[in-house]
C-alpha positions in Angstrom: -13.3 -11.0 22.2 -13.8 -8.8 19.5 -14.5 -5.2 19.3 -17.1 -4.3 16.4 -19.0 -1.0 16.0 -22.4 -3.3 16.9 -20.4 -4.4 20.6 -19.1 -1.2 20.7 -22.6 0.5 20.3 -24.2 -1.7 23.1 -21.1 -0.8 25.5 -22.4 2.6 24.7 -26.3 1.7 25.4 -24.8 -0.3 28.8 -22.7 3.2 29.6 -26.0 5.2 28.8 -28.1 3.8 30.8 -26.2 3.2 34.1 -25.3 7.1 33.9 -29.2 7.5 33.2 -25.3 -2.2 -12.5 -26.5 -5.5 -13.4 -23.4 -3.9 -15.2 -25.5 -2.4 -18.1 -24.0 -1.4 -21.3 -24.8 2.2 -22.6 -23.5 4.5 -25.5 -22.3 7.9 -24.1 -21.9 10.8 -26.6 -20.6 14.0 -25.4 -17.1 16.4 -25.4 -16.5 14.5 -29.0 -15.8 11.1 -27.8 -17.9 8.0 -28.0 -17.0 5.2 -25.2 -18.6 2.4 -23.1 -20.4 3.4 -19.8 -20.9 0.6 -17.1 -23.2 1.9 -14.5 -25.2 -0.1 -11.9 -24.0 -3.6 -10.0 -24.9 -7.0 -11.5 -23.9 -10.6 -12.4 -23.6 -9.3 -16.1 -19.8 -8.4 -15.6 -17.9 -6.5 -18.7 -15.2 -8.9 -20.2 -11.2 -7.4 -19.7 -8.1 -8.9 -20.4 -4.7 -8.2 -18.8 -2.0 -9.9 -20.6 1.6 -10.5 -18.7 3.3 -7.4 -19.1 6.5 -6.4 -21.0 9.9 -6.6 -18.9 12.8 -4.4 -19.9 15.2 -4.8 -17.5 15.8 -6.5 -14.0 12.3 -5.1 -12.7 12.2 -8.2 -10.5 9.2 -9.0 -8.2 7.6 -5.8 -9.4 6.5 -6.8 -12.5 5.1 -9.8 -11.4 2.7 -8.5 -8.7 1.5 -5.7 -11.5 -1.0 -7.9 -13.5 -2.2 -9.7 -9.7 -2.7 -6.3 -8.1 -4.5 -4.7 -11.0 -6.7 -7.8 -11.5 -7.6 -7.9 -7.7 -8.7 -4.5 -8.2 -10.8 -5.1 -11.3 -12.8 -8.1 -9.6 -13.0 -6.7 -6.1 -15.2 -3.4 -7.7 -17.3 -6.0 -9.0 -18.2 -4.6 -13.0 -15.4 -6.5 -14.3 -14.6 -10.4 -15.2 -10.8 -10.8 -15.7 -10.3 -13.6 -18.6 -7.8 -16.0 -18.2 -4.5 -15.3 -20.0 -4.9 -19.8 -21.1 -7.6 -18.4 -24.3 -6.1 -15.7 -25.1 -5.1 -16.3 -29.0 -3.4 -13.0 -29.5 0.8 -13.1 -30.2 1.7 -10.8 -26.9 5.8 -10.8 -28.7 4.7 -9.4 -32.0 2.1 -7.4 -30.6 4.1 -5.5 -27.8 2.1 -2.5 -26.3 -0.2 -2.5 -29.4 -3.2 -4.6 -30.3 -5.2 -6.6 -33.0 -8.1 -6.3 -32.0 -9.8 -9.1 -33.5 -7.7 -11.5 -31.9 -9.1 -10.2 -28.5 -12.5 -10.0 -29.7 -12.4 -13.7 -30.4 -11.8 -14.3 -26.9 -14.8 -12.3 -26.0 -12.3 -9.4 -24.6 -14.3 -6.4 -24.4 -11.1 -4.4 -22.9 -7.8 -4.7 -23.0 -5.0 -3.7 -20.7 -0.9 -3.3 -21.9 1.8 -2.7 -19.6 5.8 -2.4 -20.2 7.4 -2.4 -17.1 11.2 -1.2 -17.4 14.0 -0.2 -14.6 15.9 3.3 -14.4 18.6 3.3 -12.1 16.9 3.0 -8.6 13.6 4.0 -10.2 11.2 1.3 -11.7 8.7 3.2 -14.8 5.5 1.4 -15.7 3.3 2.8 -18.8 -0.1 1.4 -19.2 -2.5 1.4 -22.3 -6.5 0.5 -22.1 -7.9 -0.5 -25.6 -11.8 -0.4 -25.5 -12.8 -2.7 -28.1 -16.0 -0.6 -28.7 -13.2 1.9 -30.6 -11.3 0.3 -33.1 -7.4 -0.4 -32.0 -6.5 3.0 -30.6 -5.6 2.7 -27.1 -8.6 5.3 -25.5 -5.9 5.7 -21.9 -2.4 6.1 -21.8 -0.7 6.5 -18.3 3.0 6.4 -17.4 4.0 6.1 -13.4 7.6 5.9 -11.9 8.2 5.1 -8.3 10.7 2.7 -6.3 10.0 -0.9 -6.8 7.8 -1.0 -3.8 5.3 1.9 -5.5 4.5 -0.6 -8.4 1.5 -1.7 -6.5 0.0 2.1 -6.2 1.1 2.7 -10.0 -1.2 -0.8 -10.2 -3.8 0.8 -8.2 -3.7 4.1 -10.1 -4.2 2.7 -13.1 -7.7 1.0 -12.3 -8.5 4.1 -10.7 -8.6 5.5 -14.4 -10.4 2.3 -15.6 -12.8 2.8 -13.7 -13.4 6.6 -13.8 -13.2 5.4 -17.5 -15.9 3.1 -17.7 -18.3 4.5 -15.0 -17.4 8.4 -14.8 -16.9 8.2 -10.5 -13.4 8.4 -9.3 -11.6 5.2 -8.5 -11.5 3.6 -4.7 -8.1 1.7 -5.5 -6.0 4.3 -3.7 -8.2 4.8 -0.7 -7.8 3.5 2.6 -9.9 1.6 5.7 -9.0 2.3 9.3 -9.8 -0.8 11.5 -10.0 -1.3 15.6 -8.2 -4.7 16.4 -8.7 -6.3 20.1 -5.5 -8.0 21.4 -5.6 -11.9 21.9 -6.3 -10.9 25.5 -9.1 -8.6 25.0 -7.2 -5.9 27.4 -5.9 -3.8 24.8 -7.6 -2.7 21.2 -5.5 -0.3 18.6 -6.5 1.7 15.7 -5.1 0.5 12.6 -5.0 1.6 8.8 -4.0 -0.4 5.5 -5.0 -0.1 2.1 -8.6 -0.5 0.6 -7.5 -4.5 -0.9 -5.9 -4.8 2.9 -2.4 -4.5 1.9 0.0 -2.3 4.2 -1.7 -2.5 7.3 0.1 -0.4 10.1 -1.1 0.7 13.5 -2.3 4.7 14.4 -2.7 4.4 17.9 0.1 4.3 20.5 -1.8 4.4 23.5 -1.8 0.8 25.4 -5.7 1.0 26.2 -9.0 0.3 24.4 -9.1 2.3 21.1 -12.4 2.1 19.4 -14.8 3.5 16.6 -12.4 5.2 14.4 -13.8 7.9 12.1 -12.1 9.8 8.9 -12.0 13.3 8.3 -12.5 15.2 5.1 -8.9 15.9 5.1 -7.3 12.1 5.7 -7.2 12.5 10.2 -8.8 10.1 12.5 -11.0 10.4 15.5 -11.9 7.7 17.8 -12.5 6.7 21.2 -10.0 5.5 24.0 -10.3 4.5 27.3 -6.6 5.8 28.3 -8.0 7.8 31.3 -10.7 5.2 32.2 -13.4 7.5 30.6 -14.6 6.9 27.1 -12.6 10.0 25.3 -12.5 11.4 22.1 -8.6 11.9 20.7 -7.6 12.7 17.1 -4.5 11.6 15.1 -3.1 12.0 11.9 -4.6 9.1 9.4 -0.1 8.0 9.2 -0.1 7.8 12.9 1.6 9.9 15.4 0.5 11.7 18.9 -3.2 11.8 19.2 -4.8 14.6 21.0 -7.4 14.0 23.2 -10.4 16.5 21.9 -13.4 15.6 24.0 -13.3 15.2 27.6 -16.3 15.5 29.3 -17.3 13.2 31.7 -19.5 10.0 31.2 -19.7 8.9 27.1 -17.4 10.7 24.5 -18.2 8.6 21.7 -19.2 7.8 18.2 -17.2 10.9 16.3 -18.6 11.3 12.8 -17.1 14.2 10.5 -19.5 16.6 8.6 -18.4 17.2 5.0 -17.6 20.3 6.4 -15.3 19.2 9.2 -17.6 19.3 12.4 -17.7 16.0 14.6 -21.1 14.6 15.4 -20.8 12.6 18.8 -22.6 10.9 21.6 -21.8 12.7 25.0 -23.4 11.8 28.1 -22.2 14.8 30.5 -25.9 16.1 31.3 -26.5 12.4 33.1 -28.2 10.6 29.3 -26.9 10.2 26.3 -27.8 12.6 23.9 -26.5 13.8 19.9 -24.3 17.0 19.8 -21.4 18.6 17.1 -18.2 19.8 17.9 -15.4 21.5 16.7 -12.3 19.4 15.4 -10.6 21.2 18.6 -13.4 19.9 21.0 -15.8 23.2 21.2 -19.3 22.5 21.8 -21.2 23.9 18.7 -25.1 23.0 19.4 -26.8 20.1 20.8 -29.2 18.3 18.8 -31.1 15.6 20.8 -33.0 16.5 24.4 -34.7 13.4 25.0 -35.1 11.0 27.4 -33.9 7.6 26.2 -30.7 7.1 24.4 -29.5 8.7 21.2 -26.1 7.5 19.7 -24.2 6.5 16.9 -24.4 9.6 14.4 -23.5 10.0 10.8 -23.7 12.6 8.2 -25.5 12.7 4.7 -23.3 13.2 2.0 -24.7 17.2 1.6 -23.9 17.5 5.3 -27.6 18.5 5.8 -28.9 15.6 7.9 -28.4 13.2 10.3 -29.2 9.4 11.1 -28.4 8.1 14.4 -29.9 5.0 16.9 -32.5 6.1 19.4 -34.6 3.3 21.3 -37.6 6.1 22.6 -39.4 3.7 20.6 -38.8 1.0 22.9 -36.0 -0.6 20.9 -32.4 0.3 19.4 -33.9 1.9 15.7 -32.7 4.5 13.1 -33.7 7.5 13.1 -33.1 10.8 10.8 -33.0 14.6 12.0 -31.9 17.9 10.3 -28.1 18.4 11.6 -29.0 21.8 13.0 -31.1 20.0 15.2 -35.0 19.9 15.3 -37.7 17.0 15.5 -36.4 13.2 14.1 -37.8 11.2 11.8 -38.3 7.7 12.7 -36.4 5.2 9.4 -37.0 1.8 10.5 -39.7 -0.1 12.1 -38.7 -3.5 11.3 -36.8 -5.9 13.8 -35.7 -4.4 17.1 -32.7 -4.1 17.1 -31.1 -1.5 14.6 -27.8 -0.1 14.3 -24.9 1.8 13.2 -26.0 3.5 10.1 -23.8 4.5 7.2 -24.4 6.9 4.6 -23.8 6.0 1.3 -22.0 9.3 0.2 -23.2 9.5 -2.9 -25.4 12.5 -3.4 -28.2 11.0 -5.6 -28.3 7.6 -3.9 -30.3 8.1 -0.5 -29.5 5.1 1.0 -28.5 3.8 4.7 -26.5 1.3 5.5 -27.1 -0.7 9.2 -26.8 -3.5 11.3 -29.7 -5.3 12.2 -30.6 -8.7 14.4 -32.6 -11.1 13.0 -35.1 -13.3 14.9 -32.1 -16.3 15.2 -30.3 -13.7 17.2 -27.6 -12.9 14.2 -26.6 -9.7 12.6 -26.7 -8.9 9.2 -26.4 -5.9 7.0 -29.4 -4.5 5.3 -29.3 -0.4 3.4 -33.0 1.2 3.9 -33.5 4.6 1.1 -34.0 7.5 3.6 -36.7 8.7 1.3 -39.2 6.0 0.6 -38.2 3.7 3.4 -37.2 1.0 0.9 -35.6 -2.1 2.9 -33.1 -4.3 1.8 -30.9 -7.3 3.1 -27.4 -7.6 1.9 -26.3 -10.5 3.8 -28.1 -13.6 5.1 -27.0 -17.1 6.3 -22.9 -16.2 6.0 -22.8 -15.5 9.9 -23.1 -12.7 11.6 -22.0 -9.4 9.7 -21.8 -5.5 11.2 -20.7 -2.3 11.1 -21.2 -1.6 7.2 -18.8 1.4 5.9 -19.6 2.9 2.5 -16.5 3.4 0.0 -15.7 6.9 -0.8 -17.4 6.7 -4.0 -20.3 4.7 -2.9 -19.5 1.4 -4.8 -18.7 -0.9 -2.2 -19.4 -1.8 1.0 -16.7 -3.0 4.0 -17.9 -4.6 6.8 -17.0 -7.0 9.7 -18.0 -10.6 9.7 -18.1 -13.7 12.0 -16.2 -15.7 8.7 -13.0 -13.5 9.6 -12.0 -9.9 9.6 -12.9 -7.7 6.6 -15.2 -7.9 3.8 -16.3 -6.1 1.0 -19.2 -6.4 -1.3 -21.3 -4.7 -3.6 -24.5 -2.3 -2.6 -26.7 -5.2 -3.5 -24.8 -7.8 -1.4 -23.5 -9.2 -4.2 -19.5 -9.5 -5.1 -18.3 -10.7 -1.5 -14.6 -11.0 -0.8 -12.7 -11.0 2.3 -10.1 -8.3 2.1 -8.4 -8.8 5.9 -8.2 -11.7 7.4 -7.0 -10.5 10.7 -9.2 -9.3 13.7 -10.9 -6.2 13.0 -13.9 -4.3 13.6 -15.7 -1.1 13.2 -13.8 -0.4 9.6 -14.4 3.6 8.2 -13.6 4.2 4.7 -11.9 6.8 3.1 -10.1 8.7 0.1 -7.1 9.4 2.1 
C-alpha cells in the first residue's frame, strides 16, 4: 500500500460522497557584461567540465563527494552535459585554479568549473571559479564557502545554484527541499518526511503514529498536511525541521488538501456543511470565505503563482476534471475535457508560464502526468509507457518536475517530460516542493 496524492484524492472523493530550452544559445547584452543565456529545455545540452578539485590538506571524504554532488546537480536540471574528466587534455597541476582555455575548447568544453578545497582547523573552505569559454580566460564567478565537513555538499549545491542563475537568470533549486508522505510496510501508519531536492538528508516531520498525508509548503518554509490522529481527516501544521504540529482545522467530516496562497492563506477541502466544497483559511484555522456551493464534489486546490486564481477537481461534469475559479470565489472555468478522470493540479509558479500540471488515467487504466496552459487549453503528456506516474509538484523555480511513480519513489524531470531521474528510491508519495 502506498499513499499518493491520486489515492489520497479518491479517499477524499470516497469520504465526499458517503458524507453527501531545447537549451538554445543566445547573446545577452546588458549592465556592461556580455555572457551565455541558456533558456528553454531540450536534448541540445550546453557542454561543462568539472575537473577533480585541488586538495590542501586532510579534507578527506569531502573533497571527493564535491565534484559528484555538483555534477548530479548539473545533469538533474537538465541544460547541462558533464564531460568526462578521460578527454580532458588540459594539465590540471600546472594549471591550478586557472585555465587555458584552448585546451578545454578542444574538448568541446563550453564551461569550466575549478575548485580548491583546503582544511582550517575544524572548518573545511572550498573556493570555486566558473570560466565561460564564450569570455576569454577570466573566470566570469568566483565563490568561497566554509562550513564543517558535512556542509561541503550545500557549498556543492550553492555553487550550481550560481551556475545556474548564471546561465539562465532564475534562482537555483539545488538548495531547496521536497516533503514526502511515506506509508509503513504495514500500511497502518504513514509520516511526513523532508530531504533535500537530489533526495539526500531525508528525516521525518511528523511524530504522530497515525496516517499523515498531503503535505503542503508555506511561503515561509512550514508544513500543513492532513492526519488521521483523532479519526477525522485534520489539518495540523509543523515547522518544515519537524517538531510539535498544531492541529489548525477541525471541523467535522473532510479537512483536507491544504494549499498556501503566496500570501499565506490555506486553500482546503472541508466537508462540514454535509459535501465537499473549496474554502481559505487562516494559517491559525479561521474561516476566511468559501468559494464553491455546489452540489458534487470540489477538492484538491492550488494557487496560481500571482495568488489570483485557483484550479481544483470537480466531477459536476460527471467525472473527476480540472477546473479554474478566481480565488475570491465566483463562477469556474472548466480546463480539461479530455479522459475522465483528472487530478491533482500543480501550478507551475512561474508567472509567465500558465501551465498545470495533473494526473490523468488513461484508457489502460494507468496514470500519467500531462501540464494543460490555463490560457489556451494546450494539452500535453509528459509521461507514457514508464508505469503509472502522479501527483506532479513544480520546483520552486518552475524547471523541474517531482513526481511519484510505480518504478520506485521519486522522480524528477523536465517540463517536457524529458530528463527523467529517480531521486528517492524509498516509498513516497504526494511530494511538495519548495525553496525552504
Amino acid at each position: 500500500m502506498s499513499w499518493t496524492r491520486m489515492g489520497i484524492s479518491k479517499l477524499c472523493f470516497t469520504l465526499a460522497l458517503l458524507i453527501a530550452i531545447a537549451p538554445r544559445l543566445v547573446s545577452a547584452q546588458g549592465d556592461e557584461r556580455k555572457y551565455t543565456v541558456i533558456s528553454g529545455t531540450g536534448q541540445s545540452l550546453y557542454r561543462i567540465a568539472i575537473p577533480q578539485p585541488l586538495l590542501q590538506g586532510d579534507v578527506g571524504a569531502a573533497a571527493k563527494s564535491l565534484n559528484k554532488v555538483l555534477s548530479n546537480d548539473l545533469k538533474l536540471i537538465g541544460f547541462f552535459k558533464v564531460l568526462n574528466p578521460k578527454g580532458f587534455l588540459a594539465n590540471l597541476k600546472k594549471e591550478q585554479m586557472s585555465i587555458v582555455a584552448q585546451d578545454w575548447i578542444n574538448v568541446g568544453a563550453q564551461a569550466v568549473v575549478k575548485a580548491k578545497v583546503r582544511r582550517s582547523g575544524n572548518k573545511v573552505s572550498v573556493d570555486f571559479r566558473l570560466y565561460d569559454m564564450g569570455r576569454a580566460a577570466a573566470p566570469v564567478l568566483t565563490k568561497s564557502y566554509t562550513s564543517s565537513a558535512k556542509g561541503v555538499r550545500r557549498s556543492a549545491h550553492r555553487f550550481g545554484d550560481e551556475i545556474v542563475k548564471y546561465f539562465t537568470g532564475d534562482k537555483g533549486i539545488f538548495t531547496s527541499k521536497i516533503a514526502f508522505a511515506s506509508v509503513s510496510r504495514t500500511g497502518k501508519t504513514s509520516y511526513i518526511y523532508a530531504m533535500d531536492y537530489d533526495g539526500h538528508g531525508v528525516y521525518r516531520v511528523s511524530r504522530t503514529g497515525s496516517q499523515n498525508i498531503l503535505p503542503s509548503w508555506s511561503p515561509g518554509g512550514r508544513l500543513a498536511y492532513t492526519a488521521f490522529l483523532w479519526r477525522n481527516p485534520d489539518v495540523y501544521l509543523v515547522a518544515g525541521s519537524g517538531g510539535r504540529a498544531k492541529r489548525i482545522s477541525k471541523r467535522q467530516g473532510l479537512n483536507t488538501g491544504a494549499a498556501w496562497s503566496p500570501s499565506g492563506q490555506i486553500a482546503l477541502t472541508l466537508s462540514k456543511d454535509g459535501n465537499s466544497e473549496i474554502y481559505v483559511i487562516k494559517s491559525t484555522g479561521e474561516i476566511v470565505r468559501r468559494l464553491t456551493k455546489n452540489g458534487s464534489i470540489d477538492t484538491s486546490p492550488n494557487w496560481s503563482p500571482d495568488g489570483s486564481k485557483i484550479a481544483f477537481v470537480s466531477n459536476r461534469g460527471g467525472s473527476p476534471q480540472i477546473y479554474v475559479m478566481p480565488s475570491s470565489g465566483g463562477s469556474a472555468r472548466r480546463l480539461t475535457f479530455k479522459g475522465n478522470y483528472n487530478q491533482e493540479p500543480s501550478w507551475c509558479p512561474r508567472k509567465d508560464t500558465p501551465l498545470i500540471a495533473f494526473t490523468a488515467r488513461d484508457a489502460s487504466g494507468r496514470f500519467d502526468i500531462f501540464t494543460i496552459n490555463a490560457k489556451t487549453a494546450e494539452l500535453k503528456r509528459l509521461t507514457q509507457g514508464q508505469g503509472s506516474n502522479k501527483s506532479p509538484s513544480w520546483a520552486p523555480n518552475g524547471r523541474l518536475i517531482v513526481f511519484s511513480s510505480s518504478r520506485g519513489g521519486l522522480w524528477v524531470m523536465n517540463p517536457d517530460g524529458l530528463n527523467q531521474h529517480q531521486i528517492y528510491r524509498g516509498r513516497a508519495g504526494t511530494p511538495s516542493w519548495s525553496w525552504k
